[in-house]
N, C-alpha and C positions, 0 to 999 in steps of 0.2 A: 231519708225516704219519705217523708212528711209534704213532702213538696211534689211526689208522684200520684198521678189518677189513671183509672181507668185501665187497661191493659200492663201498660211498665209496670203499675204496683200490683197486679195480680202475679206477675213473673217471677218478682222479688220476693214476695208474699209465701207463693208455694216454696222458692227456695229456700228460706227461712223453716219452713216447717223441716224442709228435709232435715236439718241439724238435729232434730229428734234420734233422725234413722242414721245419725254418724257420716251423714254425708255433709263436707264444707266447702265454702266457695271462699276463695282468696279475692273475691270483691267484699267481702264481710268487713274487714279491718283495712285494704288498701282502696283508696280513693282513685288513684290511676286504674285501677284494675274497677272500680266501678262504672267509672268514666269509660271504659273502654267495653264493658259490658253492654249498656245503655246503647254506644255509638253500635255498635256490633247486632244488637237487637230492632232498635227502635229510630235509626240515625237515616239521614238519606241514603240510599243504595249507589244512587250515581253523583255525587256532589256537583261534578264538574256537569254534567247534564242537564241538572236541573238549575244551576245558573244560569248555563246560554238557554234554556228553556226561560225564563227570568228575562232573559235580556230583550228574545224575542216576539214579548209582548209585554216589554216595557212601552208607558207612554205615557205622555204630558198633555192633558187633559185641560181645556180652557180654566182659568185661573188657578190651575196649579203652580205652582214657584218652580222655577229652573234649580233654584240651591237643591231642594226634595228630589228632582228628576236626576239631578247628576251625582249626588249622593248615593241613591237606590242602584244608577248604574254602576258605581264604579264599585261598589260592594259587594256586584255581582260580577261584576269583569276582571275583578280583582283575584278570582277564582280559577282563571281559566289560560292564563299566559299566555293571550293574543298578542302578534304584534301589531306596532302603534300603526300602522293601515287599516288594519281589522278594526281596529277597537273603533276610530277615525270613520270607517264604513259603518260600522252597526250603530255610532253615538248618531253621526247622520241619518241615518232610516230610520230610527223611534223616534227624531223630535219632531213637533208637528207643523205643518206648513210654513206657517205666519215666521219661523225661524229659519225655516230650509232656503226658503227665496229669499233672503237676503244672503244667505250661505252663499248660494249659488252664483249668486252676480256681482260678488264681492270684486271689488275694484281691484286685488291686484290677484283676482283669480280663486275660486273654492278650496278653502285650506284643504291642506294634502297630510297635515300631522294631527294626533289626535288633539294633544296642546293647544296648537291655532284652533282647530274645531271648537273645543271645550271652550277658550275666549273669547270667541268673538258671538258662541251661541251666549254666551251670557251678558256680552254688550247688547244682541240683537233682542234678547227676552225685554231687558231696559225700555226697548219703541214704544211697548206693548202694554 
């Protein structure tokens, strides 16, 4: 608990007192059960919401590196069990122009897989 501030340690804090008044918490001695305490009080409410919230104002900011950008997305798409059209559409809409138009007029047509998308954004970052 040494590693909690603010609010989390004020929860734990009072709980702790209560072992005075005979009252115990089976997070005291089990780890899973503190972990799931924590998640349970202080954890995101919607996980899966706040990654496509994440995803949809994702974006690659002039000299930002594409490895960071696809990194951040896929950490959050990782979350959400789109299929590879989805992920393929939304990877397309957050990157920023100077990539998209080469996307688009790609010679043998605008990849249709997230895969193709993912490499060929990262040959097209390469121009730039």
């Amino acid at each position: 608990m040494t590693y909690l501030t603010g609010v989390a340690l004020d929860w734990f804090e009072v709980s702790l007192t209560q072992e005075e008044q005979d009252v115990f918490h089976d997070w005291f001695d089990n780890w899973n059960a503190f972990v799931h305490e924590l998640h349970m009080h202080f954890g995101i409410a919607n996980p899966k919401g706040e990654a496509a919230k994440m995803l949809d104002t994702l974006c690659m900011k002039p000299g930002d590196k594409i490895a960071t950008f696809n990194v951040e997305f896929l950490k959050h798409a990782s979350q959400l069990g789109w299929n590879n059209k989805v992920l393929c559409h939304h990877y397309y809409k957050r990157l920023p122009n100077c990539i998209q138009d080469p996307l688009s007029t790609h010679e043998q047509g605008k990849p249709t897989t997230f895969e193709e998308m993912h490499c060929l954004a990262i040959v097209y970052n390469r121009c730039y």
